[in-house]
N, C-alpha and C positions, 0 to 999 in steps of 0.2 A: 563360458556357456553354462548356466542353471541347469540340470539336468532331472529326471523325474524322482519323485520320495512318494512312499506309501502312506495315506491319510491313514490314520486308523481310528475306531470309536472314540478315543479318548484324545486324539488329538496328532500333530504332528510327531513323530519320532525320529532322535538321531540315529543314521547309520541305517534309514529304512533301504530296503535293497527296493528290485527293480522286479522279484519274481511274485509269487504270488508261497512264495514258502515261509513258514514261520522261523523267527529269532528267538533267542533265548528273552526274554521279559515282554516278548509282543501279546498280545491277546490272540487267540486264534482263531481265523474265520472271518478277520472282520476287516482284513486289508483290502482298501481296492485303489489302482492304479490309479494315479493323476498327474497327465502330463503338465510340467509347469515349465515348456523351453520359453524362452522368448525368442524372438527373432530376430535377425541383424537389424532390423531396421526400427523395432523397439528397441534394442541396445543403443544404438547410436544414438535413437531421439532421447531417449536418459541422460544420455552423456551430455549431451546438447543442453538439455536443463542445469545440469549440473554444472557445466564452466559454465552457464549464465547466471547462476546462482550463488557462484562461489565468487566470479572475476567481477560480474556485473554486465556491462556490453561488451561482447564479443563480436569480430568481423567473421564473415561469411568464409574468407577465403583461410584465415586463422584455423576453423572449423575443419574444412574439406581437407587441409595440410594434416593437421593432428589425428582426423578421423580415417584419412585416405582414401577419402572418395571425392566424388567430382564437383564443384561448385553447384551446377545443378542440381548436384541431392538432395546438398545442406539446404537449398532455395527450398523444395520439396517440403524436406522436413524442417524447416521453419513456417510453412504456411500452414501443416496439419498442427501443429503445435501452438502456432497461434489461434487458431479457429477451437483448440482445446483451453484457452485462457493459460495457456504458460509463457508465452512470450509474447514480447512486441517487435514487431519485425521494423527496423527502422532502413537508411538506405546504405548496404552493403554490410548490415549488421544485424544484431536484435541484444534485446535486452532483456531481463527477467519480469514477472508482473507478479502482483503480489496476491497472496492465496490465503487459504485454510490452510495448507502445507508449507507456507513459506511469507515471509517478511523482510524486505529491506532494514540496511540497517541504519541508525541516522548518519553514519559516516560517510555510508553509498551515497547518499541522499545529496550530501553537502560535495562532490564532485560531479555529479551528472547533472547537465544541463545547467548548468549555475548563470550564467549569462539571460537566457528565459526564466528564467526563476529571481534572477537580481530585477528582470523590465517587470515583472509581475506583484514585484516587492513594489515597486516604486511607486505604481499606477493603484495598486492597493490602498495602500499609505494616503493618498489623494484624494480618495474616498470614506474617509474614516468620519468627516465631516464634523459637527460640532459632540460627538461623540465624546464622553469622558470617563466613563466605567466600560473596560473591556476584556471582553474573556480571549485572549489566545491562543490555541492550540497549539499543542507539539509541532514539530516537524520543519525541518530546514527555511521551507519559502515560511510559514508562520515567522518561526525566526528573524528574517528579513524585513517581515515586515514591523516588528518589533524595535528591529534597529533604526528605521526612520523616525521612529517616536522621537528617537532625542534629537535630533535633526528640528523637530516642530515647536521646539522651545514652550510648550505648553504643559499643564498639569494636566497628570489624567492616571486613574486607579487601573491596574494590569492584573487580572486573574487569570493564572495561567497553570496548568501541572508540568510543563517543561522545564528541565534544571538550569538548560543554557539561557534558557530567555530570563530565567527569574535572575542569575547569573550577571547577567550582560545589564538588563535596569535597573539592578538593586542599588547601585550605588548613584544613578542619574539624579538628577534637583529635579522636583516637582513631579516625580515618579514614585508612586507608591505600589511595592508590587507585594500582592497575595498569593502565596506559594501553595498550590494545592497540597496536601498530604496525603500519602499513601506508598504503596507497592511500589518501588519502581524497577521501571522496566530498560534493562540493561541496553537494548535494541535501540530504544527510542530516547533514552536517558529522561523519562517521562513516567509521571506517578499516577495509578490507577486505583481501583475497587473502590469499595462503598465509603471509606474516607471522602474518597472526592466529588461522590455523588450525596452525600449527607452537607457537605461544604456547600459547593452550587446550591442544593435545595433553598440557601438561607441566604440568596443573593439577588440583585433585580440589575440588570445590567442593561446598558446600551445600544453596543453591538456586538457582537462575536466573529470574532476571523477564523475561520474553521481551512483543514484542511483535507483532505480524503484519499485513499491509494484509487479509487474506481471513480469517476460517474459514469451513465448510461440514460437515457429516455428512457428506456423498457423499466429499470431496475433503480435510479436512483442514485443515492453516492454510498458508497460500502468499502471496507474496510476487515482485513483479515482478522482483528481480535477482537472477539465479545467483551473486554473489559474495557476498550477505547471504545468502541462502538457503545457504549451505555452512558460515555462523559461526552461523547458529543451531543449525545440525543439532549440530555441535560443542559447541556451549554446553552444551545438553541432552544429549548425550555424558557429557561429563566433570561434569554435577551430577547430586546424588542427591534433589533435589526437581525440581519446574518448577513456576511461574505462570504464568498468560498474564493480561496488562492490556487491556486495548482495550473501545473503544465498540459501543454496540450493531450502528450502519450497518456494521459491519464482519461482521456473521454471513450466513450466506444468501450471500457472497460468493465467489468463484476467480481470484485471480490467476493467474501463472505458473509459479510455480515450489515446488513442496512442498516442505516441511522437518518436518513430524511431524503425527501423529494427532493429533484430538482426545483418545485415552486416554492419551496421552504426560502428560498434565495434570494433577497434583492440584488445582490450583484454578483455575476460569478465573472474574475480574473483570471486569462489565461494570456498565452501566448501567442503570435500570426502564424504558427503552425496548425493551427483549427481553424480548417477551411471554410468560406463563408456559409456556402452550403448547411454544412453541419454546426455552424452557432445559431444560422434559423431556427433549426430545430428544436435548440436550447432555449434562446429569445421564444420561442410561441409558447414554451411552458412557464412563463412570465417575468424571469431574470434577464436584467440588463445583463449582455453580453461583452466585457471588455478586453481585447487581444492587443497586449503589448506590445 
């Protein structure tokens, strides 16, 4: 349990007691009391984030065991926490969402849901149409859909900043791949900052297969880091199509940081875990709606 420390003018101090009496080095006169407990039921919902953070999906009953309280709690505090943008609560589990404070890593990425993510690869891929210059984004399903290329036996230019995909086509026939330069980022094994938006600048492309941690109607498709969030914006810049891949748990969603509308879209891929209901809502902001 957090217990109370004396604020004082100049800041936090160690070893602040609880009276209102001065310490050797403290300022005098200028402490005042501030309680900082948290409560059992913020501890636990901490907790909660954190083995979802750390393992990835966790079950509900896993939760209630380690935390020692009752499946009904964990239920509890999985729904205030969802409604807070830290989790998704899926059926008998939940899993992390991604934030200002936090980001999946592509490792997580390439074990969860990989079956919805392979049908969304596939149906993607089907759609690329007579398409021959294209930019692909980071991230696992992008990836996927990358791998069908060589499958299509056809020529076709790949601008990408992802190292696995540059990786995986460089060595394909009839595959030319343009390796973005820059930063890279350990998380996503993908290269960022103004390298790669000075690259894009100098490019006219086809179509772009983008990826996104969030969409939502209200908000968009977003993503936790301002320095992907600026190479997407770009991407979709300089092409005269777009796609968006991703799994259903990603809709209903608001990361950080905005990079395009939904109507930015001719075609968004997902999964049949996006209820028909809720692709209406997508479809009337003018993207074909496709659920693998």
């Amino acid at each position: 349990m957090i217990g109370r420390r004396a604020f004082h003018s100049t800041g936090w101090h160690r070893g602040a007691t609880l009276d209102r009496g001065h310490r050797v080095g403290d300022r005098p006169s200028t402490a005042v009391e501030v309680n900082v407990d948290i409560s059992p039921t913020a501890q636990r919902r901490r907790a909660i984030v954190a083995c979802t953070r750390e393992e990835g999906e966790v079950q509900v009953a896993d939760l209630a065991d380690r935390l020692d309280v009752a499946p009904e709690t964990i239920r509890r505090d999985l729904t205030a926490l969802e409604h807070s943008g830290l989790v998704r609560r899926t059926h008998g589990a939940a899993h992390p969402l991604d934030g200002a404070g936090f980001e999946s890593t592509l490792a997580y990425r390439s074990t969860h849901l990989v079956a919805e993510k392979r049908r969304i690869a596939a149906a993607g891929a089907e759609r690329v149409g007579d398409a021959e210059s294209l930019y692909i984004d980071d991230g696992f399903t992008p990836q996927l859909v990358a791998e069908h290329l060589v499958a299509m036996a056809r020529p076709f230019t790949v601008v990408t900043p992802s190292l696995p995909i540059a990786g995986a086509l460089a060595a394909v026939e009839g595959i030319t791949v343009i390796m973005l330069g820059g930063r890279v980022r350990g998380r996503t094994s993908s290269t960022v900052d103004h390298w790669v938006i000075d690259m894009l600048s100098e490019l006219v492309l086809d179509l772009a297969i983008l990826g996104t941690n969030g969409i939502s109607v209200e908000r968009g498709l977003t993503t936790p880091e301002p320095a992907v969030s600026a190479i997407k914006k770009k991407a979709m810049a300089v092409s005269r199509r777009r796609m968006l891949v991703g799994v259903s748990t990603k809709f209903g969603v608001d990361s950080f940081c905005r990079f395009a509308d939904v109507r930015d879209f001719e075609v968004v891929v997902t999964d049949r875990g996006l209820r028909t209901s809720i692709a209406q809502r997508y479809a009337a902001l003018g993207p074909e709606i496709v659920r693998a």
